[in-house]
Structure formats: structure tokens, C-alpha cells
C-alpha positions as CSV (number, residue, x, y, z in Angstrom):
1,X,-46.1,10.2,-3.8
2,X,-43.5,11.7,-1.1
3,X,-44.5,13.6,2.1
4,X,-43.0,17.0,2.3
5,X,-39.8,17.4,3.9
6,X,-39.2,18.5,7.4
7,X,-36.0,19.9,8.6
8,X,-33.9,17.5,11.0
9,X,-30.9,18.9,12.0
10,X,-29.5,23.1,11.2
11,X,-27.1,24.8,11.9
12,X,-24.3,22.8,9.9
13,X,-21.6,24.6,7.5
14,X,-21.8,22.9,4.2
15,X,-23.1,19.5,5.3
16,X,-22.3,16.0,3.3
17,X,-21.7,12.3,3.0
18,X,-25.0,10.8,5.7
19,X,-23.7,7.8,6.8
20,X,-25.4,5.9,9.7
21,X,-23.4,3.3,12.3
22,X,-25.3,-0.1,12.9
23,X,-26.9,1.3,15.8
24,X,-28.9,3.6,13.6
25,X,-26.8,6.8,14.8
26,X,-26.7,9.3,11.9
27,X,-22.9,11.2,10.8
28,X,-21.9,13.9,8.7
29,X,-19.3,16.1,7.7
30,X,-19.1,19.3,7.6
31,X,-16.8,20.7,5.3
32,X,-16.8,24.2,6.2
33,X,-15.8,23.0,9.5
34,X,-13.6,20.3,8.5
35,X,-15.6,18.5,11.2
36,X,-17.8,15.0,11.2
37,X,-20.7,15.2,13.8
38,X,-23.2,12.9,14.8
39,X,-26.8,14.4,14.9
40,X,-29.2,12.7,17.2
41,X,-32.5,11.8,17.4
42,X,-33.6,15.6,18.7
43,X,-31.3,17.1,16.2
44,X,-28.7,18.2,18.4
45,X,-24.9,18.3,16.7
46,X,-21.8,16.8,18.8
47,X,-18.4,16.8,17.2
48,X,-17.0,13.3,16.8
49,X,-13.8,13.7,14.3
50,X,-11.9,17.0,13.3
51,X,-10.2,15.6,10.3
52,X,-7.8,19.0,9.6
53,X,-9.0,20.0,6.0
54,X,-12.6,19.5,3.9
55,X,-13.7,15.9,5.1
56,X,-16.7,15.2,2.1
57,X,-18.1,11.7,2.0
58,X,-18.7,9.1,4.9
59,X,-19.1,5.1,5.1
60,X,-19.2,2.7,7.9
61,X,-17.1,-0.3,8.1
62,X,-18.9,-3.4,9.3
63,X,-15.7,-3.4,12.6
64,X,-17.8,-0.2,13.7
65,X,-14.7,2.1,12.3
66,X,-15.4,5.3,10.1
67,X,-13.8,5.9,7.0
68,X,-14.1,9.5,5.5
69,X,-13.1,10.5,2.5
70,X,-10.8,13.8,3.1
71,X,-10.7,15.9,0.0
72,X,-8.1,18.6,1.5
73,X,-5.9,16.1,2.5
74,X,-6.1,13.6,-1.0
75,X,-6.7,10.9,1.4
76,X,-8.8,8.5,2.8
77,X,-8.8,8.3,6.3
78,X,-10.3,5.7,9.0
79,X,-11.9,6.7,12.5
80,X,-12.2,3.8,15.1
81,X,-15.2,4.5,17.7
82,X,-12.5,6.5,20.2
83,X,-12.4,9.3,17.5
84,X,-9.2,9.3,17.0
85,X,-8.4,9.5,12.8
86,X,-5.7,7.7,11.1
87,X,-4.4,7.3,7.4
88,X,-6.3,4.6,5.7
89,X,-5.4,4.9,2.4
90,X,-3.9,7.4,-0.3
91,X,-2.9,6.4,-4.0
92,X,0.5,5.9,-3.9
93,X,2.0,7.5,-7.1
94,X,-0.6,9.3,-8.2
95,X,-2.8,10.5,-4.6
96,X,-6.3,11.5,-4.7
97,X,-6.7,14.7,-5.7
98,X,-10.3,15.1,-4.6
99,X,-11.6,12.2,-2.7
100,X,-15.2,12.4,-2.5
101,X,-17.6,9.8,-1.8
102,X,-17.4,5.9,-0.4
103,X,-19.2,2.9,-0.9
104,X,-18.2,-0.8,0.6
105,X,-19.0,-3.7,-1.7
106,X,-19.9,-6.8,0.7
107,X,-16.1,-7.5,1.0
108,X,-15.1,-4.8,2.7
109,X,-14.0,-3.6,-0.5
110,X,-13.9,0.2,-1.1
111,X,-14.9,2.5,-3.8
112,X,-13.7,5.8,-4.1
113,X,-14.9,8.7,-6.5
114,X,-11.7,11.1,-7.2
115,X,-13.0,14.3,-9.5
116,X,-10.4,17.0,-9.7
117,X,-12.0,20.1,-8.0
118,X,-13.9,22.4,-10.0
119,X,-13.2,20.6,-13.5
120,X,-15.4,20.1,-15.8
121,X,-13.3,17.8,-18.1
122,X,-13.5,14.1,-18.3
123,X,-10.2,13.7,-15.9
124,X,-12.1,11.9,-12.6
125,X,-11.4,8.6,-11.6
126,X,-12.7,5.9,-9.2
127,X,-10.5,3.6,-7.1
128,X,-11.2,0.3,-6.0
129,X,-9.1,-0.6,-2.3
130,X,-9.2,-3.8,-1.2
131,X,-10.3,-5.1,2.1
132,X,-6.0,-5.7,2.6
133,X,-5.8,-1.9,1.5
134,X,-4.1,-2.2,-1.7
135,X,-5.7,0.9,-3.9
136,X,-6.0,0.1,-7.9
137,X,-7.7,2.3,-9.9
138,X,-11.3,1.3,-11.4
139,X,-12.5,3.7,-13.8
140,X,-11.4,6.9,-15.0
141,X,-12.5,9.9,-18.1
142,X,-15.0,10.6,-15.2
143,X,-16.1,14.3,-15.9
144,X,-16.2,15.0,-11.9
145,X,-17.0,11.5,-10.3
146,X,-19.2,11.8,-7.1
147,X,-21.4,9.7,-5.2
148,X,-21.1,6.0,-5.7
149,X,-23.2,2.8,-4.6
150,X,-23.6,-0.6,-5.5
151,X,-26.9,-2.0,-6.9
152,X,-29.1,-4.5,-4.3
153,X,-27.4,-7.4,-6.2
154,X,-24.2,-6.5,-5.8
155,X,-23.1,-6.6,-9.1
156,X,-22.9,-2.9,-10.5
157,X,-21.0,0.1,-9.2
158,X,-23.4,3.2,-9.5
159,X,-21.4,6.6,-10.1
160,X,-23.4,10.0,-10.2
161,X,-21.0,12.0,-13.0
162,X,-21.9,15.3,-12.0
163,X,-20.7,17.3,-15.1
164,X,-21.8,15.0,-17.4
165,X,-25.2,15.4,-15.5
166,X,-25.7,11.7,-15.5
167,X,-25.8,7.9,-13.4
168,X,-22.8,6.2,-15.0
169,X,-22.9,2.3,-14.7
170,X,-20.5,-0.4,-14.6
171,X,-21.0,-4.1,-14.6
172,X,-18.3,-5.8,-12.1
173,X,-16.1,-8.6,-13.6
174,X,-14.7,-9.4,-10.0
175,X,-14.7,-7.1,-6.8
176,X,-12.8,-3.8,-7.6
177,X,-12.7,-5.1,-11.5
178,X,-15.0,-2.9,-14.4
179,X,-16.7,-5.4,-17.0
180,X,-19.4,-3.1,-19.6
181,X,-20.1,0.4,-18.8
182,X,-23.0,2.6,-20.1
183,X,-24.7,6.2,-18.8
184,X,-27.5,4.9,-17.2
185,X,-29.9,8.1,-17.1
186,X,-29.0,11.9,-18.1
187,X,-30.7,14.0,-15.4
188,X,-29.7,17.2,-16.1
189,X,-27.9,19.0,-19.0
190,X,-23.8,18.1,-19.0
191,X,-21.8,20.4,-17.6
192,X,-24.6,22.4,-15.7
193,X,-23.5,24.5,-12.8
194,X,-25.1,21.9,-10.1
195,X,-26.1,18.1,-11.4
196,X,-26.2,15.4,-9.4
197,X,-24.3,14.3,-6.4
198,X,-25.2,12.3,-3.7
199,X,-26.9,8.1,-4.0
200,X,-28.9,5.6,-2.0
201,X,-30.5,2.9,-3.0
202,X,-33.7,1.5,-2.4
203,X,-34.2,-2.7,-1.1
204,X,-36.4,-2.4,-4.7
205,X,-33.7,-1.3,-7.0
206,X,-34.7,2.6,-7.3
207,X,-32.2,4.9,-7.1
208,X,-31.9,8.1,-5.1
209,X,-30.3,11.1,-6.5
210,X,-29.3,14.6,-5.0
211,X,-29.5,17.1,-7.7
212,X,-27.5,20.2,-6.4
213,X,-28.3,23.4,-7.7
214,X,-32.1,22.1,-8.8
215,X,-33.4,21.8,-5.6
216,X,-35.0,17.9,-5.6
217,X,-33.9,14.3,-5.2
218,X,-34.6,12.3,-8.5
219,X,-36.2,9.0,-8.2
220,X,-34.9,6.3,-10.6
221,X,-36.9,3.2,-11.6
222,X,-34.9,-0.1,-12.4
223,X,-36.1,0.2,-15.9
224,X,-33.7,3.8,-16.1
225,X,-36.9,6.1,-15.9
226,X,-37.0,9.3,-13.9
227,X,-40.6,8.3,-11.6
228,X,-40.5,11.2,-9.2
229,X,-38.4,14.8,-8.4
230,X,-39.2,15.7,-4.7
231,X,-38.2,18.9,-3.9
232,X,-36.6,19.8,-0.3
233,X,-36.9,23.1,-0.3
234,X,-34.0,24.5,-1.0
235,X,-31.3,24.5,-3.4
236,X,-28.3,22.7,-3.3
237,X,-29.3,18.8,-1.4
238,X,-25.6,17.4,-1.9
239,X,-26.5,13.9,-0.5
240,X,-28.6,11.2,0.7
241,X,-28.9,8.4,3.0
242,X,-31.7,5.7,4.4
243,X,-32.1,6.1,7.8
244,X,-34.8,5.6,10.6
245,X,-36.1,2.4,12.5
246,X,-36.8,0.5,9.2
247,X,-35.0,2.9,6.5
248,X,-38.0,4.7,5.4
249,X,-37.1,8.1,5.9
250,X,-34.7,9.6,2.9
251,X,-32.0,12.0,4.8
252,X,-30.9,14.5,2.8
253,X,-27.9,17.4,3.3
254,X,-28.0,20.7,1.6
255,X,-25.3,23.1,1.8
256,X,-26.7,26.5,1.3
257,X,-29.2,25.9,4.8
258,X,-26.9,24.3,7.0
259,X,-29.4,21.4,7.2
260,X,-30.5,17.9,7.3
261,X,-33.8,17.3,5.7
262,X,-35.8,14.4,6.3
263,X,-38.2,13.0,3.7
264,X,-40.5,10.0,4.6
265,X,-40.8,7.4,1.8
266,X,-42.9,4.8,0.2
267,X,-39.6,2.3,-0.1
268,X,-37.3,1.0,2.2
269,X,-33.9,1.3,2.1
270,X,-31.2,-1.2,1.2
271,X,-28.9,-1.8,3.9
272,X,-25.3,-0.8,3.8
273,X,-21.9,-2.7,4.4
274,X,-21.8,-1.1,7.9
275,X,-25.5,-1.5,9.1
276,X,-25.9,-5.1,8.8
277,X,-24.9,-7.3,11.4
């Protein structure tokens, strides 16, 4: 089983999108603030980006530059290590309406989850952009698309479908290409107030899920079977992240604290795009 969480970081208004940089140093947003900080090791907050609006999710490129995904704005932007934000990417005739969450393939290749804000009907999307920046749209009928990940092998885009309370799947023909998709596992009822947000996955396949509004992070097996809830203590964990000096600890943000939550773990995490060398 889990340890008990421990509180990391406080103090945060409506934290999201844990992302850590290859030298281990943990980011996130705050989208009250419109505001991405880097906490360090003692917990202690210092601004790195104001982005202007509601700045969501976080990845790492594998350059060292940030790329957030900007909600307010309906844009993805990138932050080089001087902090200074530019326009990465928006989508063209039809811009983001919500942009929400990252995930690089091993390209450089970028996934984006676009839900339209506060719908409930199957009107989300998810965009593939290129590692040249071209933006094409991957999947849509998304009822509120929100975190995203790829699976160990590479070959499977994860996408949390929060309204639909489910992990939707899809098998990759090509980089930025859909092949089969399928619901993967229903974790709470569709359409439910909260459901779940936030993914990470584990070097073993499971799968880490924030379930907002139920308190817990679900732990998925390979084999699609809910092994484990662990609660964090409070209600609304919007997302997680591996972290620590060999990705054992599960970081987790929840909104209604202000906090970062720290949960140690009996897997180790896979490592993203922008921690590998």
C-alpha cells in the first residue's frame, strides 16, 4: 500500500500542471494567480513566469524551455530558462478554446487537450503539434478532454475525459496520428461534478489519476483494473507528477488547499520528454 500524504508546498491559489525540469526542480501554475512558480526543496514558492490570464498545464521541453498551456489566452505558450514567455502555438482557424494539459511524445511532438470550459457535451478536442510547430487536430467528441500522457512504450496517447468520468485510449498510427480508440476504465459516474483530471505514469505501466472532487488518486493496473484509491486529504487533487531523486514520490496539486501534496510510492516513475538527458 501508499504512505499517507504529507503537505509539500501551501500557500498556492488554485494550483495545476506539476512539471519537473531535468534538474529535478519542480513547476506549477497557479491559475488564480495567472502565475507558474517553482517550489523548492523546503517548499518555498518563487515566481518564474506571469503568463497574463489562467496558465493550467505544464511540460518540459528536452532544450530546457517551458511550454504552458494558457487557457485564458487559447494558446500555448513557450518559456525559455530567462522567463521571458512567447507564443508557441495557437490553432490557426479554429484557436484553442481551453488549452489544458501537455504531454511530449519522444519527438518533441506535442499533445494538447482543448475541453470548452464548463461543458459537459462531447465538444473537446486534442491537438497534435509537431516538433516544426505545425498544430493538426488529433481527436475530438471529447466530453471535456484533460490530462494526457503517453504509455511507457510510446505507442498510446492516454486522455483523462473528465465528464465522461473515464481514461480514453488511442492506439497511434504515426506521431500525432489516431489508429483504434476505446474507454479504457470508467472511474467515476459521467458527467459528475468533479472526475478525473490530472496523469502520470508509472516505469511499470500503472497509471496515476487525480480525481477531483473525490478526494484520491486512482491507481490503474495495465490490465484496466482500479488496484488502489489513496486519498490526499482533501478534495479536489487536480494533478500529478513523479518527482524526487528516483521518481518515487507521487506529487499531487489540489486547488481548494493551496497545496502540493507529496505521496511516497511503491513504483517508480516513467521519465518524461524533458527529464531525460
Amino acid at each position: 500500500m501508499t504512505s499517507e500524504p504529507a503537505v509539500y508546498a501551501s500557500g498556492l491559489r488554485a494550483p495545476e500542471g506539476p512539471a519537473f525540469d531535468r534538474a529535478g526542480r519542480l513547476f506549477v501554475v497557479e491559475m488564480d494567480a495567472a502565475t507558474v512558480q517553482r517550489v523548492d526543496a523546503d517548499g518555498s514558492l518563487h515566481p518564474f513566469v506571469c503568463t497574463g490570464a489562467r496558465p493550467n498545464g505544464l511540460a518540459f521541453h528536452r532544450d530546457g524551455d517551458l511550454y504552458v498551456a494558457e487557457a485564458g489566452l487559447g494558446a500555448v505558450l513557450r518559456v525559455p530558462p530567462s522567463g521571458r514567455p512567447y507564443m508557441f502555438a495557437d490553432a490557426g482557424d479554429e484557436p484553442f478554446r481551453n488549452p489544458n494539459d501537455l504531454a511530449f511524445d519522444t519527438d518533441g511532438g506535442l499533445y494538447v487537450t482543448d475541453p470548452v470550459k464548463g461543458s459537459v457535451a462531447p465538444d473537446g478536442r486534442v491537438y497534435y503539434i509537431d516538433p516544426e510547430g505545425e498544430v493538426r487536430l488529433f481527436a475530438d467528441g471529447l466530453r471535456f478532454p484533460n490530462g494526457v500522457v503517453l504509455t511507457a512504450d510510446g505507442g498510446t496517447v492516454l486522455v483523462a475525459e473528465s465528464r465522461a468520468g473515464a481514461i480514453r485510449a488511442y492506439t497511434l498510427d504515426a506521431p500525432g496520428r489516431a489508429g483504434t480508440q476505446r474507454i479504457r476504465v470508467e472511474l467515476v459516474p459521467p458527467a459528475d461534478r468533479g472526475g478525473p483530471g490530472g496523469l502520470a505514469v508509472a516505469e511499470d505501466g500503472h497509471l496515476y489519476v487525480a480525481l477531483s472532487r473525490h478526494g484520491a488518486v486512482a491507481v490503474v493496473a495495465p490490465d484496466d483494473t482500479v488496484v488502489e484509491r489513496i486519498p490526499v486529504g482533501a478534495d479536489r487533487p487536480s494533478n500529478v507528477a513523479f518527482g524526487g531523486p528516483d521518481r518515487r514520490l507521487l506529487f499531487v496539486t489540489e486547488v481548494d488547499s493551496g497545496t502540493v501534496r507529496i505521496v511516497p510510492t511503491v513504483r517508480r516513475g516513467l521519465a518524461l520528454y524533458g527529464e531525460a538527458a
